[in-house]
C-alpha positions as CSV (number, residue, x, y, z in Angstrom):
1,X,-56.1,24.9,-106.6
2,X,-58.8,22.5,-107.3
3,X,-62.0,23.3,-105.3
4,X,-62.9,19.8,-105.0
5,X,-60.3,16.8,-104.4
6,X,-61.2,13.2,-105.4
7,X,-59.1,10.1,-104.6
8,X,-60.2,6.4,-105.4
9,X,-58.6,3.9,-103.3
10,X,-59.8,0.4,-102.3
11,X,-63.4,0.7,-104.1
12,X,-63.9,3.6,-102.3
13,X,-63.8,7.7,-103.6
14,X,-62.8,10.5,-101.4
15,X,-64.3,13.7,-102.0
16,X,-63.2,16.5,-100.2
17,X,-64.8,20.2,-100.0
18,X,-61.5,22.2,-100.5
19,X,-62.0,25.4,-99.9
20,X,-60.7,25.9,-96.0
21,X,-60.2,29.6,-96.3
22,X,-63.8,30.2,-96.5
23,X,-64.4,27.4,-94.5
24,X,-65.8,25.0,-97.5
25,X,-69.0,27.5,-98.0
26,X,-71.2,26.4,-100.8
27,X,-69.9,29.3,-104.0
28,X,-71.0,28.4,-107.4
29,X,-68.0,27.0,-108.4
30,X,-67.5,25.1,-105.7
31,X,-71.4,23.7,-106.1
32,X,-70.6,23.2,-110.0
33,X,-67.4,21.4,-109.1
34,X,-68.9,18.9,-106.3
35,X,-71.8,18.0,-108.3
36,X,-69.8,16.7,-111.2
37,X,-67.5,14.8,-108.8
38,X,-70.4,13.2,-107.0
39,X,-71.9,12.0,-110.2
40,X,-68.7,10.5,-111.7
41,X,-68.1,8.4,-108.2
42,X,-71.9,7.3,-108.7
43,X,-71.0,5.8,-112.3
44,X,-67.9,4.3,-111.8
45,X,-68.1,0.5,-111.8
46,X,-65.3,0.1,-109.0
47,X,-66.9,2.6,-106.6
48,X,-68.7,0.9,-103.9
49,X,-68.9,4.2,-101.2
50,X,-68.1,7.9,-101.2
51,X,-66.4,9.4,-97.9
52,X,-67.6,12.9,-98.5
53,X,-65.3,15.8,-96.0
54,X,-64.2,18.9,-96.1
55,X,-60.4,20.1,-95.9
56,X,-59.3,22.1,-92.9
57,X,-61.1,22.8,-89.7
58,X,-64.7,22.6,-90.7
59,X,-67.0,20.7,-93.7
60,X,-68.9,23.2,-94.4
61,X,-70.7,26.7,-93.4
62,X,-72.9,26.7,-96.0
63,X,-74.1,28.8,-98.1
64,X,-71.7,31.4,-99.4
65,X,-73.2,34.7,-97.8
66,X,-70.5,36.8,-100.7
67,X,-72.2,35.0,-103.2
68,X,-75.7,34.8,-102.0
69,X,-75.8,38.9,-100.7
70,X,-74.2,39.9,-104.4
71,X,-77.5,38.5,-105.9
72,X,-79.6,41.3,-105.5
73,X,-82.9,39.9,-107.7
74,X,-85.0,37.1,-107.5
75,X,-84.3,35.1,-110.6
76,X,-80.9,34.9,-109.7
77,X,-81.3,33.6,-105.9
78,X,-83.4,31.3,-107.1
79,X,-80.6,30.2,-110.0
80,X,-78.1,29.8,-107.1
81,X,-80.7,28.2,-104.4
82,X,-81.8,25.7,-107.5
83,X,-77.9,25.0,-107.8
84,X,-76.8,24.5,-104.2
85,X,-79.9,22.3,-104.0
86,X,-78.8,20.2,-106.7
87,X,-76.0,18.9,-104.3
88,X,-78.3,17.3,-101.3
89,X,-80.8,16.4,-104.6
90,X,-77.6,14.4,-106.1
91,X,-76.9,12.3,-102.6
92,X,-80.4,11.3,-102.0
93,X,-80.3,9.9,-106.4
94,X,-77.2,8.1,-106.0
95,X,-76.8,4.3,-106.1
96,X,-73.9,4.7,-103.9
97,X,-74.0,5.3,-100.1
98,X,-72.6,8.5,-99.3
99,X,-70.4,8.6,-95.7
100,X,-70.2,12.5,-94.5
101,X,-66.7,12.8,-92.8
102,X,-67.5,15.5,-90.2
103,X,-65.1,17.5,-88.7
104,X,-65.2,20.9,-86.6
105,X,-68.5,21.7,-87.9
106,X,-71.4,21.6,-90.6
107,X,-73.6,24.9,-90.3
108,X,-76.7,26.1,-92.5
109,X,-76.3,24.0,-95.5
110,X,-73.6,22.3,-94.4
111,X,-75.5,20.9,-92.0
112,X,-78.4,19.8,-94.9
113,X,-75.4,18.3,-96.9
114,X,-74.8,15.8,-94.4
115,X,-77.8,14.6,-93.6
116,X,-78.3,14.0,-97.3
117,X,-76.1,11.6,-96.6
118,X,-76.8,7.9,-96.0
119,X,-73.7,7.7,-93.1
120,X,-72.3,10.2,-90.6
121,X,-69.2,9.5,-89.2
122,X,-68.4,12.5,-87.0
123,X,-65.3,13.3,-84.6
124,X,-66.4,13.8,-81.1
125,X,-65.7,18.0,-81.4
126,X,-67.8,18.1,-84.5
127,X,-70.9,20.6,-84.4
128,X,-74.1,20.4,-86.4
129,X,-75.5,24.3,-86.2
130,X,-78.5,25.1,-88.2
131,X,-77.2,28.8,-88.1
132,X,-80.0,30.8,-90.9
133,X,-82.2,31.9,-88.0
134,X,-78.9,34.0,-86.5
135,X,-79.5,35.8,-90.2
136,X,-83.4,36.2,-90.7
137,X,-83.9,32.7,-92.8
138,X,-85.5,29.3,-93.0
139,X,-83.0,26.1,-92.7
140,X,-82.9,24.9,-97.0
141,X,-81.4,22.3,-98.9
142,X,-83.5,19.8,-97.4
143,X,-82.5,20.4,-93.9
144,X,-86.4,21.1,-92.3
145,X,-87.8,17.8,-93.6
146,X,-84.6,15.8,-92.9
147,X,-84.7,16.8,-89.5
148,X,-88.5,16.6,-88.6
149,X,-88.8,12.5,-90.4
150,X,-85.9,12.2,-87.9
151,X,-86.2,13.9,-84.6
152,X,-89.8,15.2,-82.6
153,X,-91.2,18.2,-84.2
154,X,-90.5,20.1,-80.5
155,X,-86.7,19.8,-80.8
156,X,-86.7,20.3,-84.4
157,X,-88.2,24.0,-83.5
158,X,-85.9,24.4,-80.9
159,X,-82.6,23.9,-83.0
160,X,-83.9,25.8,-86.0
161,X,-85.1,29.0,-83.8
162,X,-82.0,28.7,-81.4
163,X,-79.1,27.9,-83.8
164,X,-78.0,26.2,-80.8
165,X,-74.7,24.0,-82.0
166,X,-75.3,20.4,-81.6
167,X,-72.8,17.8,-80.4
168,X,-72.0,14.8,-82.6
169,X,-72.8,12.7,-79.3
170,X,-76.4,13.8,-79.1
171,X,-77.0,13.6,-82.9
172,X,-76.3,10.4,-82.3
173,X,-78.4,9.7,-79.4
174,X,-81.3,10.7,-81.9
175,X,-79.9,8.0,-84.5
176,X,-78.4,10.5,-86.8
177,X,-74.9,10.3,-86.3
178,X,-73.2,6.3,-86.7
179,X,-70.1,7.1,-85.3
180,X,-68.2,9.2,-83.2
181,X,-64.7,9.2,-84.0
182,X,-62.2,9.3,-81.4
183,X,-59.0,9.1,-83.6
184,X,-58.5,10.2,-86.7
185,X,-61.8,10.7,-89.1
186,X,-60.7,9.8,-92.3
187,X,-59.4,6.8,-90.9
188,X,-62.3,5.8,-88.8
189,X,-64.6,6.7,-92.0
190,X,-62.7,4.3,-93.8
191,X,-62.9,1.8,-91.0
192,X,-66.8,2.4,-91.0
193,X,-67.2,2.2,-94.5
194,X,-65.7,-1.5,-94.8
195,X,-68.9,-3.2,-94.7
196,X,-70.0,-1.6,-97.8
197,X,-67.3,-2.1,-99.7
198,X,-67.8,-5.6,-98.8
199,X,-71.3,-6.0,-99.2
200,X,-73.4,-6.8,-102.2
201,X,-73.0,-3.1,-104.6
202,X,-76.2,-4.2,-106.2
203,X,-78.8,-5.1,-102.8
204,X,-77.0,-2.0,-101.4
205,X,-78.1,0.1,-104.1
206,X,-81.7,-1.1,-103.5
207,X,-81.8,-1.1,-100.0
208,X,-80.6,3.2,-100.1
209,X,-83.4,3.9,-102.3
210,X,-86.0,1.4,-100.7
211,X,-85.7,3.0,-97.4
212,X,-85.2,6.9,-98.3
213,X,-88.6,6.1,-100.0
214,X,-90.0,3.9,-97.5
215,X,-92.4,6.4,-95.8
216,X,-93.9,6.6,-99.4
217,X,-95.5,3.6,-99.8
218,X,-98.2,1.6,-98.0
219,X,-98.0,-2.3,-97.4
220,X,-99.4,-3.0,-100.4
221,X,-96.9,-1.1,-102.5
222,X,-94.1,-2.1,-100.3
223,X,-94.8,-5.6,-100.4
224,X,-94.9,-5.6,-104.3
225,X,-91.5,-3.5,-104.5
226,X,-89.8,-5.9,-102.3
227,X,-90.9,-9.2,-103.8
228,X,-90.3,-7.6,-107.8
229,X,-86.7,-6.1,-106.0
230,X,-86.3,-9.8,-104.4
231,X,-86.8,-11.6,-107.9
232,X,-84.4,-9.6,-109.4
233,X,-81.6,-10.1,-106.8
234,X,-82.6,-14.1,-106.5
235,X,-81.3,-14.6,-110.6
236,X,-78.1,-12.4,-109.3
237,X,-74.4,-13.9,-109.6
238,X,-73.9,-12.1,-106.6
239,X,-76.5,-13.9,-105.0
240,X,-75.2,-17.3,-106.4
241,X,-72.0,-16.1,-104.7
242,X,-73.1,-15.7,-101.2
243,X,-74.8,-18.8,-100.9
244,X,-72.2,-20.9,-102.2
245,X,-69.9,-18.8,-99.9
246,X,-72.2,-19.5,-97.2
247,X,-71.8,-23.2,-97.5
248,X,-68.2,-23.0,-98.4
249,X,-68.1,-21.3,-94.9
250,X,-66.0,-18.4,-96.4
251,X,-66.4,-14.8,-97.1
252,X,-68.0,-13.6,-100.1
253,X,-66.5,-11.8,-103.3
254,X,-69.2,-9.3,-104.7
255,X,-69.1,-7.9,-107.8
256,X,-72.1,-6.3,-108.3
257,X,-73.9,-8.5,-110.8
């Protein structure tokens, strides 16, 4: 049984976490088979967006405690931590948006993987758990600086030190979550996702990296990334597209060129 599943369908790659039994937990080979999987979505020419899930009840737990606890020195935890990390480090370098399909619940680095990504799309009984403190460690894979560029440094504490779960509903009264999903997920991912698939694969790509990087850069650097960005897209044919579109009062076709 393949650890990870991918489906393309409709400009669009499915890539699901399948490893239910052990509720989708982050092993090496499931690490070395998602990676690979991401980065083959990110280079194909007809993929617009990834729908990233995990198969049964949950997306992830996290880190793989078997794995991790037979590790007994430090090179090799940090071999595995380096690895795992690669995953949330692969979402964030993409050109393509990344939509985490959330289901049941993302804990520990589970819950780092999704806010990796550029979308959540949750159903209403997912949980977010930021479970390490219930075992003696720090939240990793990203998940402390995701969280506090996000949400009040207060809270943050709170749902670190209390491994409290967290609804889907009150992610997304924070703005972290974009859609609750009352029917099915996949589905309603899907239905999210449309407006990428859509949209402009080249503007898209600039506006993910633009804005993950935004809190880098002051005016002046901005300013000169978005007018040298801007040029570029101005001498586009997808450009060209959407204005003749516009006046043709019709929807555009995209390409990405």
């Amino acid at each position: 049984m393949s650890l990870v599943d991918v489906k393309k369908d409709n400009h669009i790659a499915y890539i699901t976490m399948n490893r239910p039994e052990k509720r989708n937990a982050l092993s090496y080979d499931l690490v070395n088979d998602l990676i690979p999987a991401l980065q083959e979505a990110d280079s194909d020419q007809e993929i617009r967006v990834v729908i990233l899930s995990g198969a049964g009840k949950g997306f992830s737990a996290g880190g793989d405690l078997e794995t991790i606890h037979g590790l007994n020195e430090s090179a090799s935890i940090m071999r595995y931590m380096k690895r795992a990390l690669a995953v949330v480090q692969t979402i964030r370098k993409m050109d393509t948006y990344v939509v985490a399909a959330v289901q049941g619940f993302a804990a520990g680095a589970g819950f780092s993987i999704t806010l990796a990504a550029d979308f959540i799309v949750a159903e209403k009984q997912a949980q977010f758990i930021s479970s390490f403190s219930n075992i003696a460690l720090i939240p990793d894979l990203g998940l402390i600086k995701a969280l506090t560029d996000n949400i009040p440094r207060p809270l943050v504490k709170e749902w670190i030190s209390s491994a409290r779960p967290i609804s889907a509903e009150e992610l997304q009264k924070y703005g972290l979550v974009n859609r609750v999903a009352e029917g099915d997920l996949l589905e309603e991912a899907t239905e999210f996702a449309q407006f990428i698939v859509d949209g402009p694969p080249l503007a898209n790509q600039f506006v993910k990296h633009f804005v993950n990087h935004a809190a880098d850069y002051n005016y002046e650097t901005s300013d000169l990334q978005e007018t040298a960005i801007q040029t570029l897209l101005l001498q586009s044919q997808d450009n060209k597209e959407g204005v003749t579109a516009f006046f043709e009062k019709r929807k555009p076709n995209f390409t990405g060129n």
